[in-house]
C-alpha positions as a printed Julia matrix, in Angstrom:
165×3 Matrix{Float64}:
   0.0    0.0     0.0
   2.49   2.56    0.92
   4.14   1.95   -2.63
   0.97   3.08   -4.87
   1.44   6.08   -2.43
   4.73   6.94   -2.53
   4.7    6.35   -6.61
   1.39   8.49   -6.79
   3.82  11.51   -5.48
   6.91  10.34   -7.44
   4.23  10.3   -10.52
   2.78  13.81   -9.46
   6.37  15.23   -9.85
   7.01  13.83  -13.03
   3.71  15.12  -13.98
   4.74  18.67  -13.05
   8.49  18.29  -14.58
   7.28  17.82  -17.79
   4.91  20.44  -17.65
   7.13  22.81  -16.69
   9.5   21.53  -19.88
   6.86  21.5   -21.9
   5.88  25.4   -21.15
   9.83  26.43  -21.13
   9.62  25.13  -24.24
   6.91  27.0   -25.41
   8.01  30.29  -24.02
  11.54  29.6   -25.9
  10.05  29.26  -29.08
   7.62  32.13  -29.05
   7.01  34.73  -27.09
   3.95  33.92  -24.67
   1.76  35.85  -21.97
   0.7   34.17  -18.71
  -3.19  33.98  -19.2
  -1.88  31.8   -22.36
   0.12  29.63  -20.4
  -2.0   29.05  -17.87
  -4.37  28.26  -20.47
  -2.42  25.47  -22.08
  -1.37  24.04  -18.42
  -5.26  23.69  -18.38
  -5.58  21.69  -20.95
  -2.29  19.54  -19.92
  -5.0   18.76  -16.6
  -1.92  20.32  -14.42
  -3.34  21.1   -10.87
  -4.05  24.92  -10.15
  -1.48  24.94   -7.71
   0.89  23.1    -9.83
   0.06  25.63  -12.44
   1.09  28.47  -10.1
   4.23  26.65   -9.27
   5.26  26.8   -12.79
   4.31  30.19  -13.85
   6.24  31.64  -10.93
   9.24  29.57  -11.53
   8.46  30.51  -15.42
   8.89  34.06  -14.45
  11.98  33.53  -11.87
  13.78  32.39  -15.18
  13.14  34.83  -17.49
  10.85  32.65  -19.75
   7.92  34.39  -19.01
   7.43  38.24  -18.81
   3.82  40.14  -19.66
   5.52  43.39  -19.89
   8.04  42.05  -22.93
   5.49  40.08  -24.34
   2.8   43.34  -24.45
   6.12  45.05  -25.7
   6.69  42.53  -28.82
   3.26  42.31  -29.11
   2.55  45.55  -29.5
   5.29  46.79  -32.11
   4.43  43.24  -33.92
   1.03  44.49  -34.19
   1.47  47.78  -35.31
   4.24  47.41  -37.81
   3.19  43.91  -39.59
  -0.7   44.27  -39.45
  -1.36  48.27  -39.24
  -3.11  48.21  -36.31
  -3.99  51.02  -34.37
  -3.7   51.65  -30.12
  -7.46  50.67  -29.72
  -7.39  47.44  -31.13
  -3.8   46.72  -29.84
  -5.12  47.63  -26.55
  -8.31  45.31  -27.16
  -6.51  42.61  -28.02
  -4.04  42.78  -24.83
  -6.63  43.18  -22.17
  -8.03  40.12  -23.78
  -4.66  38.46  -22.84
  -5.07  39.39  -19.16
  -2.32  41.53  -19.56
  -2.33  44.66  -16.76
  -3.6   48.61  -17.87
   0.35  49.21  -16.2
   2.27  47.46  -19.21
  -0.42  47.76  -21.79
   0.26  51.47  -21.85
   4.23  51.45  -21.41
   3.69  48.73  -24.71
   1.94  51.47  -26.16
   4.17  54.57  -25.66
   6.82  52.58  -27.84
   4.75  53.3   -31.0
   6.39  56.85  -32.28
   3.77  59.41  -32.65
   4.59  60.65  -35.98
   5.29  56.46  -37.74
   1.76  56.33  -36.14
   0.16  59.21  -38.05
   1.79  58.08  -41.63
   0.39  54.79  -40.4
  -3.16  55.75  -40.68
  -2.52  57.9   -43.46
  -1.06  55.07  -45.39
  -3.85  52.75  -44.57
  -6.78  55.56  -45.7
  -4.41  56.58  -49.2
  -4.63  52.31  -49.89
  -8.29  52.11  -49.06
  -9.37  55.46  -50.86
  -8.06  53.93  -54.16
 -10.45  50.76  -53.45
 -13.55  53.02  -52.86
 -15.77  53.71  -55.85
 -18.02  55.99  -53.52
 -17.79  59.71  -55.37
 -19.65  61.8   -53.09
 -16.99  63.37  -50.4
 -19.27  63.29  -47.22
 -20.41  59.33  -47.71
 -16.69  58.61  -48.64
 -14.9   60.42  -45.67
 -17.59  58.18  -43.69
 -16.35  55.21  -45.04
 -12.66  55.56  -44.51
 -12.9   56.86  -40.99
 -14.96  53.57  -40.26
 -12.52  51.35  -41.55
  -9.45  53.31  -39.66
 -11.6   52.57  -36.76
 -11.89  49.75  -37.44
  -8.05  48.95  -37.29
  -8.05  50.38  -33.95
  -7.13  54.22  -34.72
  -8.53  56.26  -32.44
 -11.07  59.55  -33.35
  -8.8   62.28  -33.67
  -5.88  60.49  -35.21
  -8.54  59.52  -38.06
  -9.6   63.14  -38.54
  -5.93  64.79  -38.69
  -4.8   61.84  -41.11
  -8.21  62.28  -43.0
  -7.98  66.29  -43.38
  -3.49  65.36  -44.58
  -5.13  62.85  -47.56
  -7.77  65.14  -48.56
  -5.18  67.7   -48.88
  -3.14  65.59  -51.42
């Protein structure tokens, strides 16, 4: 009796040393938040303590960090898919990640890269429109800067620079 025990806890740590490889792993390969981990230790049925365990020792080592990973995330975002603050910001409170680092990830993104940004994005979507009257046009392009996550005023100055070309 004592054996099934004793192998039960030998079993348990085995259980948690290759979950812990498994999500060093995964945080070497790609860049990963916590909420994400924590999601896949789920699904490896590690404990919730266990879980815990791991993310802190995750952390203690450097293969886990929110505030890089809202940092990489964030430039990533912006530069490769054009998005704007608002949706970046979206998508990283979806990730769990904290208002703290969301908005030091966001002060990376220079001011004046973001403006051209948005410009850029309404000059290639203006050519796509076949919309002629001005006011139902505008409308159009500020919805779908909007919709990439640029915020009001941003729009409107970027809006007012490609009207002016």
């Amino acid at each position: 009796m004592k054996k099934s025990g004793s192998s039960k806890r030998e079993s348990d740590k085995d259980n948690f040393t290759s979950a812990l490889q498994r999500a060093a792993g995964l945080c070497s390969r790609q860049e990963q938040c916590t909420a994400r981990v924590m999601e896949k230790l789920s699904q490896w049925n590690i404990s919730a303590s266990d879980a815990g365990k791991i993310i802190a020792r995750l952390k203690e080592e450097h293969f886990l960090d929110d505030a890089r990973y809202a940092r990489l995330y964030t430039l990533e975002k912006f530069r490769v898919n054009g998005w704007g603050r608002m949706k970046i910001m979206h998508a990283l409170k979806q990730r769990k990640i904290s208002e703290e680092e969301i908005g030091q990830a966001l002060e990376q993104i220079d001011g004046e890269a973001y403006l051209q940004s948005c410009i850029s994005l309404l000059k290639q979507k203006s050519v796509s429109l076949k919309e002629t009257n001005q006011f139902t046009r505008k409308g159009k392009l500020f919805r779908f800067a909007a919709g990439r996550g640029f915020e009001p005023d941003i729009i409107f100055r970027a809006l007012n620079l490609v009207e002016d070309d």
